[in-house]
VMD Tcl script that draws the C-alpha trace (Angstrom):
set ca {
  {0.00 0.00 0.00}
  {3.17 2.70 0.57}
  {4.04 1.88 -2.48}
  {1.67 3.80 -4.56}
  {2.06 6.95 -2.06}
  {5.53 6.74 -2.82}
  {5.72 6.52 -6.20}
  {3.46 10.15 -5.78}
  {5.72 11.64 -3.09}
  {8.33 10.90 -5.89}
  {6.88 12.35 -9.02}
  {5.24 14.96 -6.92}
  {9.13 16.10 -5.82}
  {10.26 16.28 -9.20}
  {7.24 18.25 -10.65}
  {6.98 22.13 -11.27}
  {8.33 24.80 -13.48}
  {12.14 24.61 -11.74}
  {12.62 20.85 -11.45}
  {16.14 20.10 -12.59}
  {15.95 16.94 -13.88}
  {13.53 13.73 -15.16}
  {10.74 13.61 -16.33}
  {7.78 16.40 -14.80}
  {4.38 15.41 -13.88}
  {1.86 18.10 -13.94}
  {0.19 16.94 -11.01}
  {-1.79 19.31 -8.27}
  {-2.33 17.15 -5.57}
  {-1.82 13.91 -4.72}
  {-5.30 13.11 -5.35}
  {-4.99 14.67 -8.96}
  {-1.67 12.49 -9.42}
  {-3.62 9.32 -8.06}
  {-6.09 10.00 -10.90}
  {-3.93 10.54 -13.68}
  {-1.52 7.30 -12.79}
  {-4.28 5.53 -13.04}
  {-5.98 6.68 -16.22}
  {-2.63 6.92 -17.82}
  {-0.72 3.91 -16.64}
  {-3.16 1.67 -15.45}
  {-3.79 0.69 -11.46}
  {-0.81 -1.30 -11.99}
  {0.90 1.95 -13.14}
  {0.62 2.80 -9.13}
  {3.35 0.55 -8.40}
  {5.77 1.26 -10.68}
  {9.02 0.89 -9.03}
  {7.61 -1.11 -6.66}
  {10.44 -3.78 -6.89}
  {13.22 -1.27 -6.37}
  {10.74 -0.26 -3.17}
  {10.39 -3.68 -2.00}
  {14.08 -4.64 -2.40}
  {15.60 -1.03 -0.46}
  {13.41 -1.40 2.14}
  {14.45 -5.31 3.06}
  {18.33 -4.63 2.25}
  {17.82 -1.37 4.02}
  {16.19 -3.07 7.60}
  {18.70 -5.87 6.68}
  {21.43 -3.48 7.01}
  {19.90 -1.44 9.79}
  {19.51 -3.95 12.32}
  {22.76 -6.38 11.54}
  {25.14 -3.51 11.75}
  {23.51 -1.94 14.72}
  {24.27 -5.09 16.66}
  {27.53 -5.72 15.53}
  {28.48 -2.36 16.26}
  {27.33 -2.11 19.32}
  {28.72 -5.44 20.63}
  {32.11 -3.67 19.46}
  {31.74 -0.71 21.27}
  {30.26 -2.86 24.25}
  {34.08 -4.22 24.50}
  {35.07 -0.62 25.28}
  {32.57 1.38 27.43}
  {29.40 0.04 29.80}
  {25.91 -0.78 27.80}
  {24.64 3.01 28.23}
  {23.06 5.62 25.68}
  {26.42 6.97 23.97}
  {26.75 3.19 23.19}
  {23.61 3.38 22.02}
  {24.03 7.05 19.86}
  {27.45 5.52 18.74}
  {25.93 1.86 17.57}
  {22.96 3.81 15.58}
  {24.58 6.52 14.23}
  {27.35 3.80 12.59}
  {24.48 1.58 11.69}
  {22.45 4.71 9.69}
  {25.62 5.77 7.93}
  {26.19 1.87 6.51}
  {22.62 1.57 5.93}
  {22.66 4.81 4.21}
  {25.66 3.33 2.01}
  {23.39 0.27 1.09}
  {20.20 1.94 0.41}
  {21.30 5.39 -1.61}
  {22.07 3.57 -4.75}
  {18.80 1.24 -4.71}
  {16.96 5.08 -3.44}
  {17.87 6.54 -6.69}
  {17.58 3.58 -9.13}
  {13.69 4.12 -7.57}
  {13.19 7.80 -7.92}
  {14.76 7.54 -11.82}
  {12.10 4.28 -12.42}
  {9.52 6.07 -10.86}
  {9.99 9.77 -12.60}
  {10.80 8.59 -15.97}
  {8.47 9.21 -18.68}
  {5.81 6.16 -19.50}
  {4.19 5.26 -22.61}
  {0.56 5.86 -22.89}
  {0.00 2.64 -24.96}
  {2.04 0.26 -22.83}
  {1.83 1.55 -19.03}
  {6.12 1.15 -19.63}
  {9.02 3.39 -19.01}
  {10.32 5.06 -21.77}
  {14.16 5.33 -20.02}
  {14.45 1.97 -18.11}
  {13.44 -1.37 -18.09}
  {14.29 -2.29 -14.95}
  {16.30 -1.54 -12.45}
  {19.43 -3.49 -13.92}
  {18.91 -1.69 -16.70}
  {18.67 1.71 -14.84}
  {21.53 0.79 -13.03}
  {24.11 0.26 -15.79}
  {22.63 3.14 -17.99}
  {23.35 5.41 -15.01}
  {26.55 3.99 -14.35}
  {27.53 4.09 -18.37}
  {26.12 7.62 -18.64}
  {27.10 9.25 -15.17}
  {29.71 7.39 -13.36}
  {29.79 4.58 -10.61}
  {29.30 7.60 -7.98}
  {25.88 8.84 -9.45}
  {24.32 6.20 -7.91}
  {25.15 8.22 -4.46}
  {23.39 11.56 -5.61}
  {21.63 12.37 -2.18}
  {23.91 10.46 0.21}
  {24.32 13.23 2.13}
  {20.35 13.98 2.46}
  {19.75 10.30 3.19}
  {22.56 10.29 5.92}
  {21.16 13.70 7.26}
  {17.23 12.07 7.90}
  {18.56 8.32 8.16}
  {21.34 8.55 11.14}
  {19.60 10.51 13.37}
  {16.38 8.16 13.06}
  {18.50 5.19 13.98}
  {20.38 7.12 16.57}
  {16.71 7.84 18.06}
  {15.19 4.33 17.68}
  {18.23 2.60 18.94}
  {18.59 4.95 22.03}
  {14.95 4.82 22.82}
  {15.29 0.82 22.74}
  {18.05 0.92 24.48}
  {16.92 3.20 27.14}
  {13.65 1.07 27.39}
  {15.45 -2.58 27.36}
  {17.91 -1.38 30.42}
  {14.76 0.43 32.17}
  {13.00 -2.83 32.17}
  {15.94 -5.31 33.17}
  {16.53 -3.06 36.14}
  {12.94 -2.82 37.59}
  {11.67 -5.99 39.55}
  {10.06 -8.90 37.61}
  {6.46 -7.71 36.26}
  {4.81 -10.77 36.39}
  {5.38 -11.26 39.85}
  {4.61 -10.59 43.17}
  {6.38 -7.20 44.12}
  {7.48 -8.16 47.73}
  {8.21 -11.85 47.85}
  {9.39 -11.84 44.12}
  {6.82 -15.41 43.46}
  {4.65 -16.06 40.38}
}
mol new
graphics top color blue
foreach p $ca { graphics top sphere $p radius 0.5 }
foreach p [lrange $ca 0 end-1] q [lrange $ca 1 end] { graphics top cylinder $p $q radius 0.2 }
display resetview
């Protein structure tokens, strides 16, 4: 279901009279954009990209939550389980997840704002996203697939740092208090 509301957050972001580059939607809302996808591209038009969606987001948590732990079992070997562990462990895990999701984040937004052909419901640029890929790469260089690292590290790392601290914070909170399914003052279940 995010999907589709992605693909209009996308197209909607690239639209208007000073977008630099792709292709531009002429969409006023997201309702008018829902519309249009749809009469122009088919329901199925609404997930266009969908794959490249699917696959960030599961490399992407993949990423998140293996590095996290690693990281902080490494800095656990230098400094007591506390929240700077915590900060530390999240903001290293959002900078490698930002490393593995930028290029996948970009292969989306150039599937989902290329041009599409009215007969076919297809994009006129890419195929797929191997075929984005290596047309990006061919035509712009290796790093191009990193256009908005710095963005994606900027909303990414602090979001870790704040879910992994919060966790944290939460998981020590509730090893230190006495045993909630229990009686308080003899400690029996």
């Amino acid at each position: 279901a995010s999907s589709p509301m992605e693909l209009i957050k996308c197209r909607m972001q690239c639209a208007g009279e000073s977008a630099a580059a792709g292709h531009r939607y002429p969409y006023t809302s997201a309702y008018d954009a829902f519309t249009k996808i749809i009469r122009s591209e088919g329901v199925k038009g609404l997930w266009n990209g969908s794959e490249i969606f699917v696959m960030r987001n599961a490399i992407g948590s993949a990423a998140n939550l293996s590095t996290f732990s690693a990281f902080k079992a490494y800095f656990l070997h230098f400094r007591e389980d506390s929240v700077v562990v915590d900060v530390a462990a999240g903001l290293a895990s959002g900078f490698v997840t930002t490393c593995v999701m930028c290029p996948l984040d970009m292969v989306k937004t150039r599937i989902q704002n290329q041009p599409v052909d009215e007969f076919t419901g297809r994009g006129k640029l890419y195929r797929n996203g191997g075929d984005a890929v290596a047309k990006i790469v061919k035509s712009e260089g290796t790093f191009a697939l990193y256009k908005g690292f710095s963005s994606l590290f900027v909303r990414t790392g602090p979001h870790y740092v704040l879910t992994f601290t919060i966790y944290g914070l939460l998981k020590r909170w509730a090893s230190s208090t006495d045993n909630f399914d229990g009686d308080r003052t003899t400690g029996k279940h």
